[in-house]
C-alpha positions in Angstrom: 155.5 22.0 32.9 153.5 19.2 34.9 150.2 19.3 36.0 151.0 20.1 39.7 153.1 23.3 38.3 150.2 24.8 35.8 147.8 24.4 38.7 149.9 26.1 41.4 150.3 29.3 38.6 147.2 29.2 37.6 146.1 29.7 41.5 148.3 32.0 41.9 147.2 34.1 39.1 143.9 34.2 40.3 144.9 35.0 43.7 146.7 38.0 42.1 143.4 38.7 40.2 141.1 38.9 43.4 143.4 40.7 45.2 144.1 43.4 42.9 140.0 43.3 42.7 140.0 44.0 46.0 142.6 46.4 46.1 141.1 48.5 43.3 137.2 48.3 45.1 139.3 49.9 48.3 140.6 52.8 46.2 137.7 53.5 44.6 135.4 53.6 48.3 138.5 55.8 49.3 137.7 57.9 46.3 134.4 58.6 47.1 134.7 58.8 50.5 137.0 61.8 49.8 134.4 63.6 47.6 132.0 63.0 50.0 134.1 64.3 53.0 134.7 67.8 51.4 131.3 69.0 53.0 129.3 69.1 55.8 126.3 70.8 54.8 125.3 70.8 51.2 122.2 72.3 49.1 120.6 72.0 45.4 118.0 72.4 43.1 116.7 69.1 41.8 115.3 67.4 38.9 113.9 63.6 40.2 112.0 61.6 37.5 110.6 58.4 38.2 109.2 55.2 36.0 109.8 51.2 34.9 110.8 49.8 32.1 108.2 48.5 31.0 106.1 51.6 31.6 106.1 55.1 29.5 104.4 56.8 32.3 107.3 58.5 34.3 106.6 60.4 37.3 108.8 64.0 37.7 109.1 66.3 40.2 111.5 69.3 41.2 112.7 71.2 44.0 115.4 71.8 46.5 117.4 69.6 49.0 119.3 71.5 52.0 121.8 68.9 54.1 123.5 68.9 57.5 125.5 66.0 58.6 124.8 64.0 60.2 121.1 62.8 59.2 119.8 66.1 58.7 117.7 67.6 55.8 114.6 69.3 54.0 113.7 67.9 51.3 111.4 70.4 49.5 109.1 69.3 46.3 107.8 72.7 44.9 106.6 70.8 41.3 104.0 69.0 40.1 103.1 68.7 44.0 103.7 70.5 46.8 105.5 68.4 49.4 107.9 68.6 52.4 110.6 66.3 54.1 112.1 67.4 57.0 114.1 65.3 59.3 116.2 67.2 62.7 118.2 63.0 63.0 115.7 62.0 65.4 112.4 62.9 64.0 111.0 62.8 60.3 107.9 65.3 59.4 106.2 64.6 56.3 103.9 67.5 54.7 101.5 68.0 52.4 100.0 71.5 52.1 97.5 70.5 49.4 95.9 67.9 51.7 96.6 70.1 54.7 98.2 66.9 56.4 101.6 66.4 58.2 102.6 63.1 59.4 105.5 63.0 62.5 107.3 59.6 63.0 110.8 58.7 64.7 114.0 58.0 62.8 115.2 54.6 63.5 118.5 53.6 63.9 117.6 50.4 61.4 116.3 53.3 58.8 119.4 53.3 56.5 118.2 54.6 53.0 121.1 54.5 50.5 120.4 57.8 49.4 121.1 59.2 53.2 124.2 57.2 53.1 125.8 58.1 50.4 125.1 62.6 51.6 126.1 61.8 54.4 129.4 60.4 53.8 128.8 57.0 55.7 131.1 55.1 53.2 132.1 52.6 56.1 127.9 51.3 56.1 127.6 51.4 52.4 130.6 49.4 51.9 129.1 46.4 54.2 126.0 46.9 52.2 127.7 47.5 48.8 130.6 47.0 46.7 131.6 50.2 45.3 133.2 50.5 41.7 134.6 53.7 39.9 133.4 53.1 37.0 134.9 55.9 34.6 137.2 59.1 35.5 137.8 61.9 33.5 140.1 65.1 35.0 136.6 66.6 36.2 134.0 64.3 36.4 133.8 60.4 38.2 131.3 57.9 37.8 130.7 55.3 40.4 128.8 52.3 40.8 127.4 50.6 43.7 126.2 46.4 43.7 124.6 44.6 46.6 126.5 42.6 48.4 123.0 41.1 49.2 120.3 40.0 47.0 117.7 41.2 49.8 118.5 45.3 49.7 116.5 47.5 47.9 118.2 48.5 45.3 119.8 46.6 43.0 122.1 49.1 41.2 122.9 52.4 42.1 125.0 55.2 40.1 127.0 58.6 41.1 127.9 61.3 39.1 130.3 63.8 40.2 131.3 66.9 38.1 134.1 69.0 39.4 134.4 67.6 42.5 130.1 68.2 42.7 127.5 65.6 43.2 125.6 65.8 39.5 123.5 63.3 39.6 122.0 59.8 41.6 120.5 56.9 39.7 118.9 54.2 41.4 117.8 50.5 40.3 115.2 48.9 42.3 114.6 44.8 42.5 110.8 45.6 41.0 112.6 47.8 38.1 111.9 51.5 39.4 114.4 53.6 38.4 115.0 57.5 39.7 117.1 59.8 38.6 118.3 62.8 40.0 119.8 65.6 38.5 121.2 68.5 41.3 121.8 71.8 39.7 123.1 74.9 41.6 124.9 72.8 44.2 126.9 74.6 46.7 128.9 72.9 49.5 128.8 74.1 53.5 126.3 76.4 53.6 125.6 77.7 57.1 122.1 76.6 58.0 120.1 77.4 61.2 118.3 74.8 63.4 115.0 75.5 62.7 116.3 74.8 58.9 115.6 71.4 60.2 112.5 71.6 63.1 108.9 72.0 61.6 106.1 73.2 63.2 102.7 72.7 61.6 100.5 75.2 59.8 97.6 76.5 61.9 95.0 74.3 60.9 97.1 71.1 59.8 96.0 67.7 60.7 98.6 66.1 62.6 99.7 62.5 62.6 101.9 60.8 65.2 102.5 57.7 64.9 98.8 55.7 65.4 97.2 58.9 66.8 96.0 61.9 64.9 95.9 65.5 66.0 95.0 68.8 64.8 96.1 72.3 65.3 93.6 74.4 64.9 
């Protein structure tokens, strides 16, 4: 075989290569997609913990997360400190009952935090932000891996578990070396919610922050 001919196979091999690449990556954003599409509302108990690499302090905290597509959710830190997300899609409300402080800010359409992505099933945005791998599958459980397609996002590595058909757990890999894990436990999938699930209104007393101005209820 010439030159010209081992070239021309060995092109076309790794043609064959990238596309089956590609062809896999697809199947595997299908994949989740479809784990992701089974609900529309979603709520857990959750274990987050918190630290670097090169430091043994790690930061935990527990609590639960309620979620309403799209964009919706209470995000509710019970331990070591008490705090509370809530978001209603167009406004986020941030409280801290210890410090009697909430702060009030608007969602922006540019506020795409992987985390939200991923509950909320918007596979077609994490895939121009990502490139999504199943990494192992067993006849219950899947593991999946996302990669920047950028070196500029925010996190640099990012990990899904799923357990019969359930979302078990989220890693995340930031570019300073900040990883988070968190474990949901007692998941259950379309829970009916009502709309002040996801409205706050501030204790009496509560110092209020919006935006550059402060307020206060009292």
């Amino acid at each position: 075989m010439n030159f010209k001919k081992i070239a021309a196979v060995a092109l076309l091999g790794c043609s064959l290569s990238v596309s089956a690449l590609a062809d896999i990556q697809a199947e595997a954003g299908d994949q989740l997609h479809r784990l992701l599409a089974k609900f529309d509302s979603f709520s857990a108990d959750f274990d987050q913990v918190s630290g670097r690499d090169d430091s043994r302090r790690m930061e935990s905290s527990q609590g639960t997360l309620l979620l309403a597509k799209p964009n919706r959710f209470r995000w509710i830190a019970t331990e070591p400190f008490p705090q509370t997300l809530i978001s209603d899609g167009e406004l986020l409300w941030i409280y801290d009952p210890d410090l009697e402080q909430a702060t009030e800010r608007k969602v922006s359409k540019n506020d795409s935090a992987v985390p939200a992505l991923i509950l909320n099933g918007q596979i077609e945005q994490l895939k121009s932000q990502y490139e999504i791998r199943l990494l192992r599958e067993t006849v219950d459980s899947q593991l999946f891996e996302l990669l920047p397609l950028k070196e500029a996002e925010l996190f640099t590595r990012i990990r899904l578990l799923f357990a019969d058909g359930l979302i078990k757990e989220l890693q995340m890999e930031d570019s300073l070396g900040q990883r988070t894990s968190i474990l949901f436990q007692n998941q259950k999938l379309n829970p009916d919610y009502s709309e002040s699930t996801f409205t706050f209104t501030p204790p009496k007393g509560t110092d209020l922050i919006i935006e550059n101005s402060s307020e206060s209820t009292d």
